[in-house]
Backbone as JSON, one array per atom type, in Angstrom:
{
  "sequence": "XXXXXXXXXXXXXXXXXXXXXXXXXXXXXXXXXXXXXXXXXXXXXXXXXXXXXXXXXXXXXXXXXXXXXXXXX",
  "N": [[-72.05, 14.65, 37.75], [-70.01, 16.5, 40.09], [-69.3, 15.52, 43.33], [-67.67, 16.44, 46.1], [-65.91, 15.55, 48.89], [-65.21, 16.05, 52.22], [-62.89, 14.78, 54.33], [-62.25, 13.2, 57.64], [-59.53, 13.84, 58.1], [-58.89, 16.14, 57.07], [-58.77, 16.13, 54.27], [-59.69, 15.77, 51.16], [-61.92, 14.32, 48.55], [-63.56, 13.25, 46.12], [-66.71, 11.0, 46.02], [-68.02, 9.41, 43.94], [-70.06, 7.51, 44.52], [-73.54, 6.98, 45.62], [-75.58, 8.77, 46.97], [-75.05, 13.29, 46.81], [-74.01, 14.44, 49.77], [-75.7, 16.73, 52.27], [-73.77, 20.29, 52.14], [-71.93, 22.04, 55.0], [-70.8, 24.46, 54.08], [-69.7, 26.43, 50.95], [-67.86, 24.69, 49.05], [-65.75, 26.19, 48.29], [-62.71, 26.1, 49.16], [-61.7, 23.67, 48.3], [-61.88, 23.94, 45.39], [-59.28, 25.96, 45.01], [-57.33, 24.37, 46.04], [-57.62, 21.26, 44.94], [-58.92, 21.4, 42.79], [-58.33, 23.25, 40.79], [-55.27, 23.13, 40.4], [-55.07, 20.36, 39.15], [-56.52, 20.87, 36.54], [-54.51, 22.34, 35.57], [-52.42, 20.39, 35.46], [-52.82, 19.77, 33.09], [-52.22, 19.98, 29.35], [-53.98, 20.82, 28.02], [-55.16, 23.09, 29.43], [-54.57, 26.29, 29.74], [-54.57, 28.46, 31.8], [-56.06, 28.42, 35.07], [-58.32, 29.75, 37.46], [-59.21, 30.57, 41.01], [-61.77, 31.77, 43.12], [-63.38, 32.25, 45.43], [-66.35, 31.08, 45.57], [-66.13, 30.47, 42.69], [-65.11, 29.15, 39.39], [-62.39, 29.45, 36.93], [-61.44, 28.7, 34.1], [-59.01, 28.68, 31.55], [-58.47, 27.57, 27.87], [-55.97, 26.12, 26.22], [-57.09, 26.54, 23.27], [-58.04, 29.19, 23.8], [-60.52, 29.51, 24.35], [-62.79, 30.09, 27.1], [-64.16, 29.26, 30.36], [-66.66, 29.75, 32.97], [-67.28, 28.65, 35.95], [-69.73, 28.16, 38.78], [-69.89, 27.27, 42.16], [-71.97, 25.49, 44.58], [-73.58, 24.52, 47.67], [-74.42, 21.54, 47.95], [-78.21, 20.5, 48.57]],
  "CA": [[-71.99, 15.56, 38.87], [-68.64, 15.87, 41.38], [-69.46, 15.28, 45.11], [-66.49, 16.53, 46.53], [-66.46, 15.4, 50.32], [-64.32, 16.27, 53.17], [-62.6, 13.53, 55.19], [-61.52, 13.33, 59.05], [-58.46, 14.26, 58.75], [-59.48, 17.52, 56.57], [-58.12, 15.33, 53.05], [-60.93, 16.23, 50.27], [-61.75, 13.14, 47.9], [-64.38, 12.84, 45.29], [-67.33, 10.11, 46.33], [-68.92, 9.29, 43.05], [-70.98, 6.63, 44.81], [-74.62, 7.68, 46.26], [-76.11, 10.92, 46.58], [-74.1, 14.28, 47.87], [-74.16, 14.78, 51.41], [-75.33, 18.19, 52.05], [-72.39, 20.74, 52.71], [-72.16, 23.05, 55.94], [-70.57, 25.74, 53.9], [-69.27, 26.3, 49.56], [-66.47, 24.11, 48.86], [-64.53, 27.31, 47.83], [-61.38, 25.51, 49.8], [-61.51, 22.82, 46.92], [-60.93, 25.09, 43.94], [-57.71, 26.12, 44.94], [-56.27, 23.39, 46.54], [-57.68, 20.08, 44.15], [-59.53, 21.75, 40.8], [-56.73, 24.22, 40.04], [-53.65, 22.24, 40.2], [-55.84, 19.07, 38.58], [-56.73, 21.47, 35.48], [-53.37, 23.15, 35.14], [-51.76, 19.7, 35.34], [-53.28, 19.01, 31.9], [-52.2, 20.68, 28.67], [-55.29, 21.98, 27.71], [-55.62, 24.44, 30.19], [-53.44, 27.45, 29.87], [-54.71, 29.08, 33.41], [-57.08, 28.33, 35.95], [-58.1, 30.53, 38.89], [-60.21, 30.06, 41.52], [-62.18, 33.25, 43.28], [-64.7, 32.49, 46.3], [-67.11, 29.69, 44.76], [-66.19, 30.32, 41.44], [-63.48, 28.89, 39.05], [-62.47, 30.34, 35.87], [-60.72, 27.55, 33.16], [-58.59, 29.39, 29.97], [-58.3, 26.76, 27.37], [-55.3, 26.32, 25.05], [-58.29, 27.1, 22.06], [-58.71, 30.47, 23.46], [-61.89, 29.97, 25.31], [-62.59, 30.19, 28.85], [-65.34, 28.71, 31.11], [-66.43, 29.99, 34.25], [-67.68, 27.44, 36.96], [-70.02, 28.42, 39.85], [-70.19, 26.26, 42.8], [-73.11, 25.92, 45.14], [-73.32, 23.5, 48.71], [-75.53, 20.39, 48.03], [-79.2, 20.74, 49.48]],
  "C": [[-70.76, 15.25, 39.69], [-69.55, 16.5, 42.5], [-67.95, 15.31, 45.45], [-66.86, 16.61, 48.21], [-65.08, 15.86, 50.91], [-64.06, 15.05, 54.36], [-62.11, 13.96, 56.29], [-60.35, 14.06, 58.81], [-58.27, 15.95, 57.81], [-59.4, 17.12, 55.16], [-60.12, 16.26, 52.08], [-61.04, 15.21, 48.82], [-63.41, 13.29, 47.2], [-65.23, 11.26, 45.47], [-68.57, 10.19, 45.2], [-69.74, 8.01, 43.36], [-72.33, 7.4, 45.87], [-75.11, 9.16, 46.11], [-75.1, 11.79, 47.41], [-74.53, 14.55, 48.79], [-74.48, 16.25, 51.24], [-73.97, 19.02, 52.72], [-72.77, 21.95, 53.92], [-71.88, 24.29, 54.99], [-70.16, 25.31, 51.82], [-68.2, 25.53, 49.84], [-65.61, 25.09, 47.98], [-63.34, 26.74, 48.3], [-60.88, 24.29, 48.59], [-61.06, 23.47, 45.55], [-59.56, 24.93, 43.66], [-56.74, 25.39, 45.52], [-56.54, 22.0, 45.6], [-57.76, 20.51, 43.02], [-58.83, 22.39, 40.38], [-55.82, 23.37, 39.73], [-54.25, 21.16, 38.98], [-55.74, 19.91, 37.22], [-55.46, 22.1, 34.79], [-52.0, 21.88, 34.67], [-51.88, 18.85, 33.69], [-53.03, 20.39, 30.58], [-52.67, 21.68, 28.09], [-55.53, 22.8, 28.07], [-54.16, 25.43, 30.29], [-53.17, 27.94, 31.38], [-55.67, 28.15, 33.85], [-57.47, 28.79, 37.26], [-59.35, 30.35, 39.52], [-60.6, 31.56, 42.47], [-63.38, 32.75, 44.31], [-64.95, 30.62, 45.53], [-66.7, 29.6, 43.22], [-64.52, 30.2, 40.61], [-63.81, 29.41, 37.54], [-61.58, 29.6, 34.85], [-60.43, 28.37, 32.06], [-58.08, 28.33, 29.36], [-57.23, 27.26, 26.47], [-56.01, 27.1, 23.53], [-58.31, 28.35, 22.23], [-59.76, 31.17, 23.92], [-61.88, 29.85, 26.43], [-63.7, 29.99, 29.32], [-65.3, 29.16, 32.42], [-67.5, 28.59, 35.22], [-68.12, 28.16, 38.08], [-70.44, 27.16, 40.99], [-71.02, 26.54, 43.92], [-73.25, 24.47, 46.03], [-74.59, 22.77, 47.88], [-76.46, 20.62, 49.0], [-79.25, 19.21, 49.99]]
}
């Protein structure tokens, strides 16, 4: 599971220790500023676009994955 948290100074950092905090709102702001770039920075991925909560991964192969994201209860 990613726990993507939000830090003081607005920074956004992955806390794979403990359980996820719940979130005030979607981490739609993460998409397109960490998980895009991150995915595009890697061969494998041809595209990657991000849309609201949801991200959309086109693989070198051909295939494509969509990703819905949803706040921690």
């Amino acid at each position: 599971m990613l726990d993507f948290q939000a830090g003081a100074n607005g920074e956004v950092f992955q806390d794979p220790t403990g359980a996820p905090a719940p979130a005030a709102r979607p981490a739609a702001d993460v998409l397109p500023t960490v998980v895009v770039p991150a995915l595009l920075a890697r061969p494998a991925y041809r595209a990657a676009t991000a849309d609201g909560d949801t991200l959309t991964a086109h693989l070198a192969t051909g295939r494509h994955y969509i990703l819905a994201l949803t706040p921690a209860d």
